[in-house]
Backbone as XML, in Angstrom:
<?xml version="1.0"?>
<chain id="A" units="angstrom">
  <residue number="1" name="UNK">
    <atom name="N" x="-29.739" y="-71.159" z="-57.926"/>
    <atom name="CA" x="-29.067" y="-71.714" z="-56.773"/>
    <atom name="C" x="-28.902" y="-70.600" z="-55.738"/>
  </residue>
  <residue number="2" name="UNK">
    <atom name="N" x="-28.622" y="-70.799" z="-54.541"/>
    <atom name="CA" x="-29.179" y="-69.628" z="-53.152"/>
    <atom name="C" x="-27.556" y="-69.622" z="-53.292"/>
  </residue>
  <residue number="3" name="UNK">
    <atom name="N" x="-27.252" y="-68.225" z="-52.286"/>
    <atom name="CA" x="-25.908" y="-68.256" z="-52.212"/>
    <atom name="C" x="-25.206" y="-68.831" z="-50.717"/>
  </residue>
  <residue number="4" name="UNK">
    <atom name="N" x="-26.149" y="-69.500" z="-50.428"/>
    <atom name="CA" x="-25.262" y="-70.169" z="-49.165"/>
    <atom name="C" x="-25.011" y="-71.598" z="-49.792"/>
  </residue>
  <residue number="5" name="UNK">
    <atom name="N" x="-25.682" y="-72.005" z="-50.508"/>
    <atom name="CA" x="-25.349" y="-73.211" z="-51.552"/>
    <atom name="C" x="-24.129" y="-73.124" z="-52.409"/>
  </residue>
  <residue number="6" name="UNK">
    <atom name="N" x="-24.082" y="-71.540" z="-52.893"/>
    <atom name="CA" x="-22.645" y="-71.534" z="-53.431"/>
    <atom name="C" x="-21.483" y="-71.178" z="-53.023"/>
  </residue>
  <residue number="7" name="UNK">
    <atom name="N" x="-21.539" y="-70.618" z="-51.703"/>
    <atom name="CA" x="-20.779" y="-70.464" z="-50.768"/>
    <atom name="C" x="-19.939" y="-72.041" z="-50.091"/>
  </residue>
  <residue number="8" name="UNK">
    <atom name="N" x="-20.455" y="-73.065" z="-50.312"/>
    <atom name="CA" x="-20.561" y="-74.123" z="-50.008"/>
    <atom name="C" x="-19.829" y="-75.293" z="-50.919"/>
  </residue>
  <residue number="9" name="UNK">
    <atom name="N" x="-20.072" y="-74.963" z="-51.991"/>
    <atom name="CA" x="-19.235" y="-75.260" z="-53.546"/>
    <atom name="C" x="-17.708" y="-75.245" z="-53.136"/>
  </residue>
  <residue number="10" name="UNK">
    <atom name="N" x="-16.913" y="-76.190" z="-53.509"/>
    <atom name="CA" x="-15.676" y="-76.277" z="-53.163"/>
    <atom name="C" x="-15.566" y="-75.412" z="-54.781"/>
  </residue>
  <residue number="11" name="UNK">
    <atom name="N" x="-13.652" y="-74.792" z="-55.008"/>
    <atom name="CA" x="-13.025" y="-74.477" z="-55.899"/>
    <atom name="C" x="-13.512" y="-75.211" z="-57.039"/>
  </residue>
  <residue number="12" name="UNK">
    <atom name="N" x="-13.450" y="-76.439" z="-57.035"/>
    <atom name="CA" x="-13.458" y="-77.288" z="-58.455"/>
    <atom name="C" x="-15.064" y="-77.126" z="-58.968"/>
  </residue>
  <residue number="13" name="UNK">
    <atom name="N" x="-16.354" y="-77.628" z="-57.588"/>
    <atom name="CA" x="-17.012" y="-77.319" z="-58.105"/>
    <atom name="C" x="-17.481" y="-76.022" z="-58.636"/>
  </residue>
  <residue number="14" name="UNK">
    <atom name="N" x="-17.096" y="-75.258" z="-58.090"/>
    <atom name="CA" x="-17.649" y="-73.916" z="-58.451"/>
    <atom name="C" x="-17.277" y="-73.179" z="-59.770"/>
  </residue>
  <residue number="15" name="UNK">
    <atom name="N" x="-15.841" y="-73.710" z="-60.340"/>
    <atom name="CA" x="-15.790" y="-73.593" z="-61.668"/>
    <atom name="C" x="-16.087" y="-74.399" z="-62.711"/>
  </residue>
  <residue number="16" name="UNK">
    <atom name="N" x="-16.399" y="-75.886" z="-62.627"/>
    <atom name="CA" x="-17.733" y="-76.490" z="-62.820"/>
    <atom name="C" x="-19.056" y="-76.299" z="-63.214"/>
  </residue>
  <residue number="17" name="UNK">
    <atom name="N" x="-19.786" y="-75.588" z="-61.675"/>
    <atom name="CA" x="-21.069" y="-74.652" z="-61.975"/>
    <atom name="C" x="-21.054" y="-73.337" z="-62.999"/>
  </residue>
  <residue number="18" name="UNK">
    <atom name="N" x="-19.733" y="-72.744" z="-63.173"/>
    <atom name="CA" x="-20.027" y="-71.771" z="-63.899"/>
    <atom name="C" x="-19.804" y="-71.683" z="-65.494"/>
  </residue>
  <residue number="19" name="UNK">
    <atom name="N" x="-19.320" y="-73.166" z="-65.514"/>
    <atom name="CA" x="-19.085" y="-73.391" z="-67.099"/>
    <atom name="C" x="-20.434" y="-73.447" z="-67.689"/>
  </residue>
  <residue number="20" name="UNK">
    <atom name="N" x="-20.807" y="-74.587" z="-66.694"/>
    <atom name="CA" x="-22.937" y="-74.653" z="-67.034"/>
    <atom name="C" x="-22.862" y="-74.085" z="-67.579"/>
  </residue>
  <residue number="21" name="UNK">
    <atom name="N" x="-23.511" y="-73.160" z="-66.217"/>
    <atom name="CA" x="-23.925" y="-71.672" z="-66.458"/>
    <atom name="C" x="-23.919" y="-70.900" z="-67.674"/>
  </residue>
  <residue number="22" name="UNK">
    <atom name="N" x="-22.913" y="-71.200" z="-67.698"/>
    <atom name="CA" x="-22.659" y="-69.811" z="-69.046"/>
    <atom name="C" x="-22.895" y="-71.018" z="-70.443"/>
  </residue>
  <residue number="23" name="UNK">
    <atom name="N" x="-22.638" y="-72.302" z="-70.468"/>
    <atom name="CA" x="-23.330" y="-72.567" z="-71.876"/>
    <atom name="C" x="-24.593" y="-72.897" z="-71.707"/>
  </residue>
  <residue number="24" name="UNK">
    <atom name="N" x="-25.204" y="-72.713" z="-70.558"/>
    <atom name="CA" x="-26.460" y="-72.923" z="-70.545"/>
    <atom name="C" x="-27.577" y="-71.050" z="-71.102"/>
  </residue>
  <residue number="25" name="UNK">
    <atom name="N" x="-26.622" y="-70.301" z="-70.653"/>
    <atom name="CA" x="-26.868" y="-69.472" z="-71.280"/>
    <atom name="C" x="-26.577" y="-68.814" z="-72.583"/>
  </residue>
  <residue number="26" name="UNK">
    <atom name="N" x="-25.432" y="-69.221" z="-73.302"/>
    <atom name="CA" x="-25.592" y="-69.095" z="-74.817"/>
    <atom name="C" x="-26.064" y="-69.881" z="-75.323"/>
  </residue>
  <residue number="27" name="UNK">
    <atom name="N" x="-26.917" y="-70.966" z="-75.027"/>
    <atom name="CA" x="-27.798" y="-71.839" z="-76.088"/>
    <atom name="C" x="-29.538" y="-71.132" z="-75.450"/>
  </residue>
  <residue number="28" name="UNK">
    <atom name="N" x="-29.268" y="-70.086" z="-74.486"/>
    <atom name="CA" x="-30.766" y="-69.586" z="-74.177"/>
    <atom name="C" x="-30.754" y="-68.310" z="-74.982"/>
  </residue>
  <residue number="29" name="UNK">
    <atom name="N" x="-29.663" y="-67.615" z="-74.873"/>
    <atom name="CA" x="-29.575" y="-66.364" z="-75.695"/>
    <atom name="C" x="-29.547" y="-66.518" z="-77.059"/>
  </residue>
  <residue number="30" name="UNK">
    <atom name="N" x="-28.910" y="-67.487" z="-77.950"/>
    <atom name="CA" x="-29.174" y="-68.560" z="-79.105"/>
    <atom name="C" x="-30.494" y="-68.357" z="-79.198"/>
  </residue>
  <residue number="31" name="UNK">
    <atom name="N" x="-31.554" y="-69.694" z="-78.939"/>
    <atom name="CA" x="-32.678" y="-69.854" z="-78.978"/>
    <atom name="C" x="-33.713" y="-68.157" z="-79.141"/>
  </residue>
  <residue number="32" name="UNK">
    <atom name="N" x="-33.340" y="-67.474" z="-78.081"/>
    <atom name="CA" x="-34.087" y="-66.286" z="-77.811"/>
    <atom name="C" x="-33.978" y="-65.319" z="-79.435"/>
  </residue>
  <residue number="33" name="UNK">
    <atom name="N" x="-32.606" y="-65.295" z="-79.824"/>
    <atom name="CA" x="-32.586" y="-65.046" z="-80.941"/>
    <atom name="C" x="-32.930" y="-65.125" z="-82.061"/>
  </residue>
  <residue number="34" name="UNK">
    <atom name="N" x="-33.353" y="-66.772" z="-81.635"/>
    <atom name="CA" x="-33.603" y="-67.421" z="-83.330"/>
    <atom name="C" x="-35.229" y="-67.183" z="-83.163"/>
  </residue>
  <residue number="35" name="UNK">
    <atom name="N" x="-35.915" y="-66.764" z="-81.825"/>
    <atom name="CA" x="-37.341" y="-66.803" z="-81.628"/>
    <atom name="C" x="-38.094" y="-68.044" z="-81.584"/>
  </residue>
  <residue number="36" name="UNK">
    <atom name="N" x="-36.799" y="-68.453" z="-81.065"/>
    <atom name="CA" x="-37.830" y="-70.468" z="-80.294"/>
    <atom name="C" x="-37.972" y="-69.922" z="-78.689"/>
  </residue>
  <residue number="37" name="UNK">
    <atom name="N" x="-37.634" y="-69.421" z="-78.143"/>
    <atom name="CA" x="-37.629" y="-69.214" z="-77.164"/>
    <atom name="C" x="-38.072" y="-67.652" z="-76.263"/>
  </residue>
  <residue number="38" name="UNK">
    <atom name="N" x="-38.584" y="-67.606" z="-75.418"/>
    <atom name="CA" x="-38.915" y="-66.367" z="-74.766"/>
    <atom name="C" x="-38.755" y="-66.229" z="-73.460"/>
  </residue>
  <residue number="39" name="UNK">
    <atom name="N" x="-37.402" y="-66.833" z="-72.894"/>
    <atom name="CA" x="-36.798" y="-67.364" z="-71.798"/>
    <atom name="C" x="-36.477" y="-65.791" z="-71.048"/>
  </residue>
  <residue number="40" name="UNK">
    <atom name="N" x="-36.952" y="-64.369" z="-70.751"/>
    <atom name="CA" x="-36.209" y="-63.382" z="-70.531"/>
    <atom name="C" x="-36.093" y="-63.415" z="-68.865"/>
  </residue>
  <residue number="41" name="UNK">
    <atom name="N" x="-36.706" y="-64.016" z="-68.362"/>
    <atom name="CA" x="-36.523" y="-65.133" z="-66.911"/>
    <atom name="C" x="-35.367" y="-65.144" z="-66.621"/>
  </residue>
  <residue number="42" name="UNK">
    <atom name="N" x="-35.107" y="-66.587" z="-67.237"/>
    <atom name="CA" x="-34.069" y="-67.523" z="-67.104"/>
    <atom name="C" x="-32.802" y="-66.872" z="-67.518"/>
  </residue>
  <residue number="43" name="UNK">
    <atom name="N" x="-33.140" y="-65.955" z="-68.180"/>
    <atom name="CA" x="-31.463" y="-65.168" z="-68.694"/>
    <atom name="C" x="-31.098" y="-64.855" z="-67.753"/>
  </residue>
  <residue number="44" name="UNK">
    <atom name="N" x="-32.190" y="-63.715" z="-67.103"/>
    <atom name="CA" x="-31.689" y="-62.961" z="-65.817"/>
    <atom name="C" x="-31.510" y="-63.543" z="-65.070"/>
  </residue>
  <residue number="45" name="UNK">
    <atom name="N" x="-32.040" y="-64.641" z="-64.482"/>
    <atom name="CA" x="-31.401" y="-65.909" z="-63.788"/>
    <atom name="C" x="-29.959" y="-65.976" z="-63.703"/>
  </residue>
  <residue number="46" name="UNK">
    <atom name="N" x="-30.044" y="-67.040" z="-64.697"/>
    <atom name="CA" x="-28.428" y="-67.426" z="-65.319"/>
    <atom name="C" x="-27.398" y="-65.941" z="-65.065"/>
  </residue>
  <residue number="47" name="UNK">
    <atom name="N" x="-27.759" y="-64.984" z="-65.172"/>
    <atom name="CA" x="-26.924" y="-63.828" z="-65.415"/>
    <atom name="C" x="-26.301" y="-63.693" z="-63.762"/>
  </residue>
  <residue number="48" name="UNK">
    <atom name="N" x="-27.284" y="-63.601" z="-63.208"/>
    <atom name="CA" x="-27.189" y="-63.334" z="-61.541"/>
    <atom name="C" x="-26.524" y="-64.928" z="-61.377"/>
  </residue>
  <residue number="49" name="UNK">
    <atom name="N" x="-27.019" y="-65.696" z="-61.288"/>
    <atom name="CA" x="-26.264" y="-66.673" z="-61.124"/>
    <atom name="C" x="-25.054" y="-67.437" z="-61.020"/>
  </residue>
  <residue number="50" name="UNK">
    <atom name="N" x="-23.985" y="-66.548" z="-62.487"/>
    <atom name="CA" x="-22.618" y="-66.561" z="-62.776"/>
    <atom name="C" x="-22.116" y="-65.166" z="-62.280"/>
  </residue>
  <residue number="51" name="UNK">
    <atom name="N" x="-23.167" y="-64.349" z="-62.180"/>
    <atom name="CA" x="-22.193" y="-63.392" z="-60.914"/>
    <atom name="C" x="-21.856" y="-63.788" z="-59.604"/>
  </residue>
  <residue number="52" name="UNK">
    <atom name="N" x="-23.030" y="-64.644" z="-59.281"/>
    <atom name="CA" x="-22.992" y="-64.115" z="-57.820"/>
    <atom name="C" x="-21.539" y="-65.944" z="-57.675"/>
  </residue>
  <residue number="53" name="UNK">
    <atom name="N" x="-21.671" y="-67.099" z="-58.753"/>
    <atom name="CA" x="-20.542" y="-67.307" z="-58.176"/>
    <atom name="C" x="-18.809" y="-67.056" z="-58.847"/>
  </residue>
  <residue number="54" name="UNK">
    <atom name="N" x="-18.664" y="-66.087" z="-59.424"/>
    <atom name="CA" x="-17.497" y="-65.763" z="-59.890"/>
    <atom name="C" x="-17.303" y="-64.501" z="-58.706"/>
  </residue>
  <residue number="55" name="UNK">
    <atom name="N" x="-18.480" y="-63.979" z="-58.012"/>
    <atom name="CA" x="-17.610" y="-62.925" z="-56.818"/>
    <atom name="C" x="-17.664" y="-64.032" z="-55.424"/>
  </residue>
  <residue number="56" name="UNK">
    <atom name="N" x="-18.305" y="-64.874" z="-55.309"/>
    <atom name="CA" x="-17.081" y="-66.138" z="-54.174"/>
    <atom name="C" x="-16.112" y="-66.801" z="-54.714"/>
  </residue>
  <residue number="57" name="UNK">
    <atom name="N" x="-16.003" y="-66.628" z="-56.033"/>
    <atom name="CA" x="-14.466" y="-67.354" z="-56.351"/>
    <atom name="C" x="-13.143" y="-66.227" z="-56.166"/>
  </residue>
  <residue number="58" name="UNK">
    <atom name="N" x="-13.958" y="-64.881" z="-56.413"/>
    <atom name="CA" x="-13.209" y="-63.938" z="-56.087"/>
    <atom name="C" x="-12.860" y="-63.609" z="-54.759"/>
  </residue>
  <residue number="59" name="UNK">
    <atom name="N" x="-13.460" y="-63.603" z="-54.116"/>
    <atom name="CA" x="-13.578" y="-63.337" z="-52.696"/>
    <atom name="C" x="-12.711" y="-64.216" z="-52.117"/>
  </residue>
  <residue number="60" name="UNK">
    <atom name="N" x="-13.052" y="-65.955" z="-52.219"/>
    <atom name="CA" x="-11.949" y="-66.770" z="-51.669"/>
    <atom name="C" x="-10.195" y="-66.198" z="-52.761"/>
  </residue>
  <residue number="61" name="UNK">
    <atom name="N" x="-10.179" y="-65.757" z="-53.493"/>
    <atom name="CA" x="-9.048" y="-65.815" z="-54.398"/>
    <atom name="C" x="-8.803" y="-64.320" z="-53.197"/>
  </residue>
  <residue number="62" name="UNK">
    <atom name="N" x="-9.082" y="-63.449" z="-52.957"/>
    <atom name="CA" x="-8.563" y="-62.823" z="-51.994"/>
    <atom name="C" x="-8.672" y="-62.852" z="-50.596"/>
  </residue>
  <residue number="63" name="UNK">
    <atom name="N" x="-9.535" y="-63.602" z="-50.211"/>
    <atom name="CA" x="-9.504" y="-64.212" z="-48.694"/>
    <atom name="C" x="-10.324" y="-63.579" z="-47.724"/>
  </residue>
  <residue number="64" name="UNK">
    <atom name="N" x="-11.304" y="-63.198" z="-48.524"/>
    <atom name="CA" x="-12.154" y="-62.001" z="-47.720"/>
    <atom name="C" x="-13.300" y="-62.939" z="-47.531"/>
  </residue>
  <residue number="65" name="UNK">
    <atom name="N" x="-13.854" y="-62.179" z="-46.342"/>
    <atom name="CA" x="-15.267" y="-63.357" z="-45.700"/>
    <atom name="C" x="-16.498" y="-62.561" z="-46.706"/>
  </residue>
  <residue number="66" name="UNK">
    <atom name="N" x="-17.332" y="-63.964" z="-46.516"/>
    <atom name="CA" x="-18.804" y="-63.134" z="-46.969"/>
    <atom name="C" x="-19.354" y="-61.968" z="-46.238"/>
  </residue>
  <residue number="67" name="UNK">
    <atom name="N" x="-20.451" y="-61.727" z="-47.082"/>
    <atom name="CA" x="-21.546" y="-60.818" z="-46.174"/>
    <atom name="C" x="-22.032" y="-61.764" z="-45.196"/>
  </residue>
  <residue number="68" name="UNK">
    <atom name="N" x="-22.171" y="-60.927" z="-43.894"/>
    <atom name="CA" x="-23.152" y="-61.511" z="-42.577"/>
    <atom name="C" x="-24.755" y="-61.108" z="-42.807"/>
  </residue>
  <residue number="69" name="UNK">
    <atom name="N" x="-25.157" y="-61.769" z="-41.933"/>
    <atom name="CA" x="-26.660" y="-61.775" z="-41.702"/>
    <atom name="C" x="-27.347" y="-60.218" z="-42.322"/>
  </residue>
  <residue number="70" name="UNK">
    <atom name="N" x="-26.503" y="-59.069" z="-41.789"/>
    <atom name="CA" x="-27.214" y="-57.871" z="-41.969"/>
    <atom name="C" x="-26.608" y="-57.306" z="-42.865"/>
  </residue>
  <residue number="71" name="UNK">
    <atom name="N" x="-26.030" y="-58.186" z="-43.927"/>
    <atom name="CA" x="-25.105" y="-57.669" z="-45.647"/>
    <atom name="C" x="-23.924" y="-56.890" z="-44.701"/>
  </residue>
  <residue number="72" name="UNK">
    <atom name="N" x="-23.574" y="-56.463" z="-44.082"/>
    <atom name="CA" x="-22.016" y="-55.845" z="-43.308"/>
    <atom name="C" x="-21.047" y="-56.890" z="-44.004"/>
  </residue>
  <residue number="73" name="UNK">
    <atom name="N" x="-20.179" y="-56.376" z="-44.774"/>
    <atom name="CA" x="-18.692" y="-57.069" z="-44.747"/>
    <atom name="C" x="-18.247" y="-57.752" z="-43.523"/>
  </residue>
  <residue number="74" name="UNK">
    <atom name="N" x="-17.432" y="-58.768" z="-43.990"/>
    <atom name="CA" x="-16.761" y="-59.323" z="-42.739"/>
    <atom name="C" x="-15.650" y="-58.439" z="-42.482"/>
  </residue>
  <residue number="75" name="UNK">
    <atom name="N" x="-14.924" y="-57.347" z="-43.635"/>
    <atom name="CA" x="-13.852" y="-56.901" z="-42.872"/>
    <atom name="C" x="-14.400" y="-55.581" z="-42.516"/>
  </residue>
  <residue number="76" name="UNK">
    <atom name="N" x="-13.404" y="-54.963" z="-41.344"/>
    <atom name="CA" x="-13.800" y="-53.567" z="-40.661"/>
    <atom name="C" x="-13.557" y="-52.449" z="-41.539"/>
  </residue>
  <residue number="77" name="UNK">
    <atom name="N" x="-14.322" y="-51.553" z="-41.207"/>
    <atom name="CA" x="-14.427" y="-50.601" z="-41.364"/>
    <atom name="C" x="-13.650" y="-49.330" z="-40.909"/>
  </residue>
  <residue number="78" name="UNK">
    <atom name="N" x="-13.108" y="-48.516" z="-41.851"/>
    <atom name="CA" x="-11.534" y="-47.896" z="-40.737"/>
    <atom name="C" x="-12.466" y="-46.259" z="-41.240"/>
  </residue>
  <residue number="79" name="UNK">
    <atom name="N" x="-12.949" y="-46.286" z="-41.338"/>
    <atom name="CA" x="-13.956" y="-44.447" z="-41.273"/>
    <atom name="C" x="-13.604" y="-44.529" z="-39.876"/>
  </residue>
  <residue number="80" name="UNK">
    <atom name="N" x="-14.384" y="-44.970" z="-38.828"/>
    <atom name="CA" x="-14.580" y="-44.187" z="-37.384"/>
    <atom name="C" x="-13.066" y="-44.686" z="-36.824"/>
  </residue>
  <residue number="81" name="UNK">
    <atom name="N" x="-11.846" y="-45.641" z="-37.235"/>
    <atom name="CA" x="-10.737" y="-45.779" z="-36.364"/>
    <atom name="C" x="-10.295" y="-44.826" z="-36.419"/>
  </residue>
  <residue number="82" name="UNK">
    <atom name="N" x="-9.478" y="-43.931" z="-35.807"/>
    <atom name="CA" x="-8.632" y="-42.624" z="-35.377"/>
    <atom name="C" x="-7.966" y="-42.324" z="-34.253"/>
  </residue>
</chain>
């Protein structure tokens, strides 16, 4: 899923998506184990996936904006204020 899609995810869904997520990935890490599977893809997938939305659940839980267009934080930068 892109992250303007999960940016987009209300609260409920987004802890929702990450329950999936994550049992969708212990029945891949499962499988991979038992050697039915050779999913090393989809792990890394799934892996990035429940990061990237547990840091917008974080982010709204502290109220901070996303990255803009050129990855810059939305908040300022206090190096050059003086």
């Amino acid at each position: 899923m892109e992250l303007n899609k999960i940016r987009s995810l209300s609260d409920e869904e987004l802890t929702a998506h990450e329950k999936t997520s994550a049992e969708q990935l212990f029945r891949l890490r499962f499988q991979v184990s038992m050697g039915q599977n050779d999913g090393v893809k989809k792990l890394r997938q799934l892996r990035k996936e429940i990061a990237q939305i547990k840091t917008v659940a974080r982010e709204r839980q502290l109220g901070i904006g996303g990255a803009g267009k050129d990855g810059a934080t939305a908040t300022t930068s206090k190096k050059g204020a003086r």
